[in-house]
KEDO-992660 format. One record per residue (C-alpha): residue in three letters; x, y, z. Coordinates in steps of 0.001 Angstrom, whole numbers. Each point is the difference from the previous one (the first is absolute). Last residue first. Example, Ala and Ser with C-alpha at 12.3 -4.5 7.8 and 13.67 -1.06 7.14 Angstrom:
BEGIN
Ser  13670  -1060  7140
Ala  -1370  -3440  660
***
This chain:
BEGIN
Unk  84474  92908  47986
Unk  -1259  2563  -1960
Unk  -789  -2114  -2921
Unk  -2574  -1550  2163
Unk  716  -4202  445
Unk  -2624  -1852  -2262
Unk  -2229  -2592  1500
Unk  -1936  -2781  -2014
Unk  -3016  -1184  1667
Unk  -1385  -3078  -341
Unk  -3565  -876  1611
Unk  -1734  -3245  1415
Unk  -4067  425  170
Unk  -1957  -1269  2905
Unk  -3876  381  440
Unk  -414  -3226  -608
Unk  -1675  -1806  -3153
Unk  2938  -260  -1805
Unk  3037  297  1942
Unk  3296  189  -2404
Unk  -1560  3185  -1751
Unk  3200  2016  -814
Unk  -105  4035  247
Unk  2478  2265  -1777
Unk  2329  3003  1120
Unk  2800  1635  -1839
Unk  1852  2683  909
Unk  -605  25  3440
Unk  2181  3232  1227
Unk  2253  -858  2562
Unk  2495  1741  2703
Unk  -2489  1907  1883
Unk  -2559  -2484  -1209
Unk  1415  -2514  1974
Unk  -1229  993  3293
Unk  -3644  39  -1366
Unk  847  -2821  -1668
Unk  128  -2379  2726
Unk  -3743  915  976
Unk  -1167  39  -3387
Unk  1523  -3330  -329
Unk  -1451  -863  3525
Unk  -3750  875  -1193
Unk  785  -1761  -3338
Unk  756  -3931  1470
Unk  979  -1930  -2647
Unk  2993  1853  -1194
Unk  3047  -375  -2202
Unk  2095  2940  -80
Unk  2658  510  -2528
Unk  2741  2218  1036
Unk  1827  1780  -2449
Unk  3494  2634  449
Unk  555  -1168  3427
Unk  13  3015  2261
Unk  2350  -2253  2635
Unk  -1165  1911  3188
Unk  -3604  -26  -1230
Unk  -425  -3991  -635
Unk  2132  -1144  3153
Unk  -2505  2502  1685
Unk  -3008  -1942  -1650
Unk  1640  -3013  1193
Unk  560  1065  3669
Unk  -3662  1158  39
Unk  -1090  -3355  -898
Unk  -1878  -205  -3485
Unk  -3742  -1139  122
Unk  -1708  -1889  2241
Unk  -1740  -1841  -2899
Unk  3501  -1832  -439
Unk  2510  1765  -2111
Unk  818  -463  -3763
Unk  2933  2622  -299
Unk  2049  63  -3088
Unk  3067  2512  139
Unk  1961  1126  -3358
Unk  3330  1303  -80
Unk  1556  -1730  2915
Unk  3861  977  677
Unk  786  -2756  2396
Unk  1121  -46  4186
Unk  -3061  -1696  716
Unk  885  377  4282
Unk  -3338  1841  1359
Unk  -2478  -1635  -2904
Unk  681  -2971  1527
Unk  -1774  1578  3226
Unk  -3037  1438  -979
Unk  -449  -3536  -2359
Unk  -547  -1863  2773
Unk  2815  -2928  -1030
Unk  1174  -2224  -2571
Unk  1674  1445  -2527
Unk  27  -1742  -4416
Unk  2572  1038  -2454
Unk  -972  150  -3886
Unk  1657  -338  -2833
Unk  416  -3664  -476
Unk  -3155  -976  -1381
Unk  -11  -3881  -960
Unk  -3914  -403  338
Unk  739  -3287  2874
Unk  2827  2137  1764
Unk  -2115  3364  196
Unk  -2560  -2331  1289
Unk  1905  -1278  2271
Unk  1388  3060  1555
Unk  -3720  1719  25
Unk  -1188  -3614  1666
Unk  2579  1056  2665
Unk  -462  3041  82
Unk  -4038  -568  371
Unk  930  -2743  3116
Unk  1823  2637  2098
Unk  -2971  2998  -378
Unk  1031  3221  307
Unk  758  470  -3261
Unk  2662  2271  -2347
Unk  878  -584  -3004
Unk  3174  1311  -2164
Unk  -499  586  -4072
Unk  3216  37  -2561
Unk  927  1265  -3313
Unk  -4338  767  -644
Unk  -2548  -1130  -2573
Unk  159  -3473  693
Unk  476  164  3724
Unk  -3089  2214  799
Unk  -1862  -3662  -402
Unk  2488  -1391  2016
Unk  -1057  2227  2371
Unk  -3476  309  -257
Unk  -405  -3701  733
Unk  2491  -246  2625
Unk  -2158  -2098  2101
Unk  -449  2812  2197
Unk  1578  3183  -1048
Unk  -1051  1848  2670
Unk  2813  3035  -2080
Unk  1169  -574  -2756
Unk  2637  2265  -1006
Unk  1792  348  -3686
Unk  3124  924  -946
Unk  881  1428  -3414
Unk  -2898  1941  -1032
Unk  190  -168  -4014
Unk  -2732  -2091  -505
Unk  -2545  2468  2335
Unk  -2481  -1928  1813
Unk  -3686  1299  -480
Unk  -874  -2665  -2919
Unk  1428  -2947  2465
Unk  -1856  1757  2413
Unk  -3418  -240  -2490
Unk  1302  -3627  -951
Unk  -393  -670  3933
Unk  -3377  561  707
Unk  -1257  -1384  -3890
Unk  1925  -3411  981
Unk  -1879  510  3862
Unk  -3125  13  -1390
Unk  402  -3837  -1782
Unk  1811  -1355  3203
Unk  -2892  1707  2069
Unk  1104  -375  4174
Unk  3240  1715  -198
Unk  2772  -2104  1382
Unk  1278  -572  3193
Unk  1881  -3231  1446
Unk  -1828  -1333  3132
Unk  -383  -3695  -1999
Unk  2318  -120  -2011
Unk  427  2076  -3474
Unk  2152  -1236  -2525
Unk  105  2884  -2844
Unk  91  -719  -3966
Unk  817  2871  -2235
Unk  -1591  257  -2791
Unk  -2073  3081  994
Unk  -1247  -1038  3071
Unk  526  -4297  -28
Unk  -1188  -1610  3585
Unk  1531  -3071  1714
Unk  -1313  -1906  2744
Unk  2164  -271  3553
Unk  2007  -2230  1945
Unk  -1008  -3141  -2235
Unk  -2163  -2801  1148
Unk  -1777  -883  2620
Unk  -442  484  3764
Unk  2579  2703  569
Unk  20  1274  3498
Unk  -376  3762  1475
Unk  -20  692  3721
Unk  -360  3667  834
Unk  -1187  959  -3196
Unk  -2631  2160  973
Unk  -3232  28  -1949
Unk  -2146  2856  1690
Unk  -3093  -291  2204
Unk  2722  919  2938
Unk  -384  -1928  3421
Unk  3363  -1882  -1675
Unk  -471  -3734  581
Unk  1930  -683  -3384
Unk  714  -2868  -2065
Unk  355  108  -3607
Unk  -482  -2891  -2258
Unk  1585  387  -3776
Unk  -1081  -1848  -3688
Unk  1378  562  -3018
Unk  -802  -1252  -3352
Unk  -3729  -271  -287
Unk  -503  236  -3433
Unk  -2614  2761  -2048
Unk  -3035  -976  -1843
Unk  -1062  -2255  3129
Unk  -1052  -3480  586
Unk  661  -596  3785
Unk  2542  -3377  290
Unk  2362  2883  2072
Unk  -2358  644  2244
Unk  83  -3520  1380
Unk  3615  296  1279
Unk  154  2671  1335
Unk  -3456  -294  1669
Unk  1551  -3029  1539
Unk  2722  1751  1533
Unk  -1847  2615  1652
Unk  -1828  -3084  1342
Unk  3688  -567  1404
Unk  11  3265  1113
Unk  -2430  314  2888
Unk  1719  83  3322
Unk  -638  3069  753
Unk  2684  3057  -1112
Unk  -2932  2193  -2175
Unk  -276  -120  -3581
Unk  1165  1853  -2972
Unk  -279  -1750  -3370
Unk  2056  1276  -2612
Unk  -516  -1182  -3908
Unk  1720  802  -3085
Unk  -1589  -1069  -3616
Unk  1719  185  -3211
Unk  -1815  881  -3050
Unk  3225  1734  -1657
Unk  -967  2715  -1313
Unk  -2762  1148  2824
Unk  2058  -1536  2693
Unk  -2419  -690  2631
Unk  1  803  3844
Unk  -2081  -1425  2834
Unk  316  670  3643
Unk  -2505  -1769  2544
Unk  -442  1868  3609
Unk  -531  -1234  3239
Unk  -945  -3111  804
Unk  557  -1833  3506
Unk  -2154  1713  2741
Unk  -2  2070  2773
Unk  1173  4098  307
Unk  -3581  56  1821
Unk  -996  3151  -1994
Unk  2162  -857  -2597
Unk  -1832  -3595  -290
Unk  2492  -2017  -2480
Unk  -1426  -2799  -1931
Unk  -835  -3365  1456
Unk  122  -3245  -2279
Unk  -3342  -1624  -1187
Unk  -662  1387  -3463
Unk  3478  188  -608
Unk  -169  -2076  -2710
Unk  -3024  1494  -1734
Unk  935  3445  639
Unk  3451  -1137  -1693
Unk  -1966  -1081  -3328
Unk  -1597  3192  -194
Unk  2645  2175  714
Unk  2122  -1963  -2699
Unk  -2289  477  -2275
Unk  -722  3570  656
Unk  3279  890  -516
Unk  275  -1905  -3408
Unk  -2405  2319  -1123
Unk  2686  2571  347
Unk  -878  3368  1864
Unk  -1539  3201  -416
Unk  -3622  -1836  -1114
Unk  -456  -1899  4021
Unk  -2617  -3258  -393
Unk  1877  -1946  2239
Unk  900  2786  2430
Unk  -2071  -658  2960
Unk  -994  2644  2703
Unk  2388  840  2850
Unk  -1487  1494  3322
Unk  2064  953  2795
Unk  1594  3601  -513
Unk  -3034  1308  -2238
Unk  103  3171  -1899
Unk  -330  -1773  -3038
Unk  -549  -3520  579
Unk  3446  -2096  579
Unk  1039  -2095  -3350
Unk  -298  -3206  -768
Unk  391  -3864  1517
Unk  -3417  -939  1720
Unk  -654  -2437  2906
Unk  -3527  -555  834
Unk  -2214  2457  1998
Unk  571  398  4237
Unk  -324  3200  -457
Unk  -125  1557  -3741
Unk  2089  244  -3109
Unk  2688  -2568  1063
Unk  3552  -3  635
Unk  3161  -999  -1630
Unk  1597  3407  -1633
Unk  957  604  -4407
Unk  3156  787  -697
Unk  53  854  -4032
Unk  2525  89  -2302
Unk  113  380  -4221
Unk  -2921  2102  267
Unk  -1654  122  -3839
Unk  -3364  -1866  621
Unk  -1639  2885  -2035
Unk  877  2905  -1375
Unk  2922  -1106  -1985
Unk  2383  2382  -1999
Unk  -494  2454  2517
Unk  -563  3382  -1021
Unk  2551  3213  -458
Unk  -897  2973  1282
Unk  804  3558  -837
Unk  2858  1933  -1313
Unk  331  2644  1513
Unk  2918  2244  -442
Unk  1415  2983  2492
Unk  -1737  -1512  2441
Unk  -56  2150  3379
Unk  -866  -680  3377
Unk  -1914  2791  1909
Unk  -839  -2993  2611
Unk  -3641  1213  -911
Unk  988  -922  -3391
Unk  1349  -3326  885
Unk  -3176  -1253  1624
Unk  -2079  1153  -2706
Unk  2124  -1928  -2436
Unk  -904  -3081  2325
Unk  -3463  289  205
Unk  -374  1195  -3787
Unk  2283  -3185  -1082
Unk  -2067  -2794  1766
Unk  -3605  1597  -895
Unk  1241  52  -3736
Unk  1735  -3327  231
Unk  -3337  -1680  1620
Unk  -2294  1758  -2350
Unk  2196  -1793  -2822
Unk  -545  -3630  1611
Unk  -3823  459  602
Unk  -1084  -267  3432
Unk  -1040  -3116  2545
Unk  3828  -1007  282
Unk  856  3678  1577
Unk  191  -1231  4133
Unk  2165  -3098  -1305
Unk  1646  -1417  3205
Unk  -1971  469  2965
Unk  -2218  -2954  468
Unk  -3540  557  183
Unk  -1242  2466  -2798
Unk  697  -2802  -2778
Unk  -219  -3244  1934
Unk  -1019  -2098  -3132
Unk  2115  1143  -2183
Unk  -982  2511  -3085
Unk  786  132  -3501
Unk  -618  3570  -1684
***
């Protein structure tokens, strides 16, 4: 077991300090137990599948500006667990890339002397510092968020001079967000390019995805290929149309989109359509549609027969509207792609009346966390 040197401080990997295999079986107890006292059924179980990388396999991380004490030096990590204000230093962290913690360590250095944000005092120019890597492809995106003072052009600089780092991956994109939001959140209020292209690129399953800088992807490139083979597996050839819906990025999508005669998406999000669009254009798949909007409300006017429905919802869970779409339409298969297990169990307990979980497996994209992604195949009840 490799550990960092804040282990037990910062809030990210409560499990690093136990074996790998303990972890699954403590991770897939908790969460069966949860369904069962949901009275959720699994028709077939088919357990959990591990991440191809346990270590340094996060392919984004957004670390805060702060420090680990009063009045201590300036530190770029993560916030303490349980702790609003103080953020302890991710150079050494084992979930993500070492590159990471080059960069971090470099920029600590540069911005040794520059104000970061007090939320107390909502004061103070850095906020938050936004890497993502492309796992495949070795390409680097970074976001810095900042406050509105008068500070850029040494935002500028570090531009400039991080991209002479030595790193295994490249540097290819680099943004500056401004925000003065009270919120300890990275808000795109003001976003401008400082380098390169509008986004890095990403290949899931030989397909290659541009993702800028607010775009969403899963977190473990290698985890997320297992993740989505196993709905790939669940996905019925014959089904003619298929429904995506949060589809991001479009990476399930045009995944779905091999198998199936055509595949619509559905995000919320303005600038994941359009990099779904794009990257539909750039991978040459033509048989698939892409909505923008809330997806309780494009779901209102889809006038298509939809065999098959793929849901990959945020950690809230599906929106009432959605799961009602779901019921009133008795689709023959929904695959449900979950990360949070106390709102699938939640959403399923209205599904159920409809649904039987026919299939139902566990994929480790967290190691070291108590979080474990599921896929769950639905089948409609023969007497509806």
């Amino acid at each position: 077991m490799e550990l960092c040197d804040v282990f037990g401080k910062c809030g990210g990997c409560s499990y690093l300090d136990i074996e790998y295999e303990k972890q699954l079986n403590q991770k897939t107890e908790d969460i069966l137990k949860i369904l069962k006292d949901s009275n959720i059924e699994i028709k077939n179980y088919e357990g959990v599948l591990s991440s191809p990388l346990i270590y340094h396999y996060r392919n984004k991380m957004e670390y805060s500006f702060g420090n680990e004490f009063k009045d201590g030096p300036l530190t770029i990590g993560l916030r303490g667990k349980g702790k609003f204000y103080d953020v302890y230093s991710a150079k050494t962290c084992k979930i993500a890339p070492e590159d990471f913690g080059k960069i971090i360590e470099f920029s600590e250095k540069f911005f040794k002397d520059l104000p970061f944000r007090n939320y107390r005092k909502h004061k103070g120019y850095l906020r938050h510092l936004v890497m993502r890597k492309g796992f495949k492809t070795n390409e680097i995106l970074l976001n810095i968020s900042t406050s509105s003072e008068d500070h850029h052009s040494i935002i500028g600089k570090w531009s400039e001079e991080i991209r002479n780092l030595k790193l295994e991956g490249k540097i290819v994109s680099i943004y500056h967000t401004i925000t003065d939001s009270k919120a300890t959140v990275v808000k795109p209020d003001n976003v401008r390019k400082l380098y390169g292209k509008d986004y890095f690129v990403e290949n899931v399953l030989g397909i290659n995805f541009k993702i800028g800088p607010f775009s969403f992807l899963q977190t473990n490139t290698l985890g997320s290929e297992i993740l989505y083979s196993k709905v790939l597996d669940y996905l019925d050839k014959d089904a003619g149309i298929g429904l995506d819906l949060y589809c991001g990025a479009g990476t399930i999508t045009l995944l779905m989109a091999k198998k199936l005669e055509k595949v619509v998406g559905v995000e919320i999000i303005k600038e994941a359509v359009n990099a779904a669009k794009e990257n539909a254009k750039e991978n040459n798949v033509r048989n698939v549609d892409f909505y923008l909007g809330d997806a309780k409300d494009v779901v209102k006017n889809l006038n298509m027969d939809f065999e098959t429905v793929v849901v990959d919802p945020p950690r809230a869970g599906l929106h009432k509207n959605v799961i009602n779409f779901i019921m009133e339409n008795k689709f023959n298969n929904v695959i449900y792609v979950s990360c949070n297990p106390s709102n699938f169990a939640r959403d399923m307990i209205y599904l159920k009346e409809i649904y039987n979980i026919e299939k139902f497996v566990f994929v480790d994209m967290f190691p070291h966390t108590k979080h474990l992604e599921s896929v769950a195949l639905l089948k409609r009840n023969k007497s509806y």
